[in-house]
N, C-alpha and C positions, 0 to 999 in steps of 0.2 A: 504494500500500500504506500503510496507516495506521500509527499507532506503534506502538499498542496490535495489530495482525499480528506473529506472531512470523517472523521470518524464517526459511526454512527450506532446507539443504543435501542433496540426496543422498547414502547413503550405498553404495545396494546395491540392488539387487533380491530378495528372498529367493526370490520362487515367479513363476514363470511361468504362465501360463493353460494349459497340459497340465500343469505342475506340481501345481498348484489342484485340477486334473482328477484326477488320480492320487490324492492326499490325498486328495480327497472318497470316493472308490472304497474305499481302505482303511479310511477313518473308517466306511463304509457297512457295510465288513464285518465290522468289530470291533464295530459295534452290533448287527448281525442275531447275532453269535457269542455275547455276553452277555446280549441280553434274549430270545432265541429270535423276536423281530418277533413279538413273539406280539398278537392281536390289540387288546389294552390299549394299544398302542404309540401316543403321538404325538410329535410332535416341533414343536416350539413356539420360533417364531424372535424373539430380541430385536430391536425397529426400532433400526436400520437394517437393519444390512448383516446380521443374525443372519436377516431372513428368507428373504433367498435361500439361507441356508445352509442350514437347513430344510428350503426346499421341493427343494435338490438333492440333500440327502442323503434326503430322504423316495420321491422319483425314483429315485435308486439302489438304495434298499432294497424299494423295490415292485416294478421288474425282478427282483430277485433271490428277492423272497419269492414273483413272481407276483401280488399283489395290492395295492388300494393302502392306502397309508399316511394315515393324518389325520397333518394337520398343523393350525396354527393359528399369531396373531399377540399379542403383548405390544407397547404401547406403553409403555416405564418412564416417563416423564418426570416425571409427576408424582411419584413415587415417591421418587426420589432426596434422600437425604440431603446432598448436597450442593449445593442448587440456589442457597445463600446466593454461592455461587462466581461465577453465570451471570448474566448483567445483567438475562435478561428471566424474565418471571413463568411460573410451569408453566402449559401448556394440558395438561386433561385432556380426553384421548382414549380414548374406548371402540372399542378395533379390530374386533373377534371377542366381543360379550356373548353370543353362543352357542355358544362355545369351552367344551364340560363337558369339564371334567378329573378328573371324581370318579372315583376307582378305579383311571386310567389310570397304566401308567408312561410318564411324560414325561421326554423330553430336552430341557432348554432348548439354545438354539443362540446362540451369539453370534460376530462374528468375529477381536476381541481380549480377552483376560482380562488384566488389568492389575490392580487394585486391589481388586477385589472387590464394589466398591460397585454396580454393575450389577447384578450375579449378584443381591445381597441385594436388590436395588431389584423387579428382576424375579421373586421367591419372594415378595415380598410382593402385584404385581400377579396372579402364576398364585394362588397362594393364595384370591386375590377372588374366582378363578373358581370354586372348589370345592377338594375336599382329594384330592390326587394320590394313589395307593397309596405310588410312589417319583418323586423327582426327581433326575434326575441331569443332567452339563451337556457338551455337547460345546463346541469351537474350534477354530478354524481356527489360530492363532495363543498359546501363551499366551508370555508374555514378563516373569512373573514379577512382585515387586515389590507385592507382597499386601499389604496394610492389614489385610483381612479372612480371617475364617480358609473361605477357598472355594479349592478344588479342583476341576478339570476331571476326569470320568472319561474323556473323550477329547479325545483332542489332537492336530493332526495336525502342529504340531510348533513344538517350546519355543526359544524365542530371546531369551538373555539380552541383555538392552540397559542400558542405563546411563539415567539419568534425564533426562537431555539428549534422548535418540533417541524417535522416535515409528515405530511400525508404523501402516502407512497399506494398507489393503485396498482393493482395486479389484474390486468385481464389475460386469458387465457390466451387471444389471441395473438397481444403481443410479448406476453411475458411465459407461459408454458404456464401459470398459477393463477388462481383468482382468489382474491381478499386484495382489502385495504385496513394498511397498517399506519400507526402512529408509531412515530423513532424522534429520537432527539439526536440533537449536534449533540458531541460529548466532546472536551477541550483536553 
């Protein structure tokens, strides 16, 4: 482990994988209950972990509505205003340049809300793609501690943390494991 590796502590498990399960269920049904799924509906996942959220909560909404759902992909990277942070230079990535968002109401999907600067990073890449009717943002996790003035209209569930602690998501798809874990920096 190098020095510049933050060392890190467990603190907890928050969600288990039928936990995950059940969230995403409810999260699935509180979006069919406000947008009516109505056909304008996509759901638009931030890389990484936001697009398997995406495509599960699009999955659950399509069972339910009977039909399916468009989804689509954002890469923010280059995007981010804070890249002076990161040691290496943006690669921009075009994921989905036939991703039309014109008209539609899109839920961005991410799977921690933290700062904000994401959320903004990613309205500036969906933006590229055309002009939404509405944007609105689901998470799996939000955990507060906003920079930015962004709000989740769904959430499937807020966990204050202190600045030390990191939520760490595990989807199967891109991790081989599902849970989400609370860890601390340890000095």
């Amino acid at each position: 482990m190098s020095d510049s590796t933050p060392r890190l502590r467990e603190k907890g498990r928050l969600l288990s994988a039928s936990e995950i399960e059940r969230t995403l269920v409810r999260l699935a049904h509180q979006i069919v209950e406000k947008t009516n799924a109505g056909e304008d509906l996509m759901l638009v996942g931030i890389k990484r972990r936001g697009v398997p959220l995406a495509n599960r909560l699009a999955a659950l909404i399509a069972a339910i509505e009977k039909r399916p759902i468009a989804t689509g992909v954002l890469d923010i990277q280059f995007y981010r205003d804070d890249l002076s942070t990161h040691d290496e230079r943006p690669i921009v990535r075009t994921v989905d340049p036939a991703m039309d968002v014109n008209g539609r109401d899109v839920i961005l999907c991410d799977d921690v809300l933290y700062t904000g600067r994401t959320v903004r990073a990613a309205l500036d890449a969906l933006f590229d793609h055309g002009r939404p009717r509405r944007v609105q943002l689901a998470v799996l996790i939000d955990r507060g501690h906003r920079e930015l003035p962004v709000e989740a209209t769904y959430v499937g569930r807020a966990v204050p943390t202190s600045s030390r602690e990191i939520i760490e998501v595990k989807f199967r798809e891109v991790d081989n494991d599902e849970q989400v874990l609370l860890v601390e920096r340890i000095d």
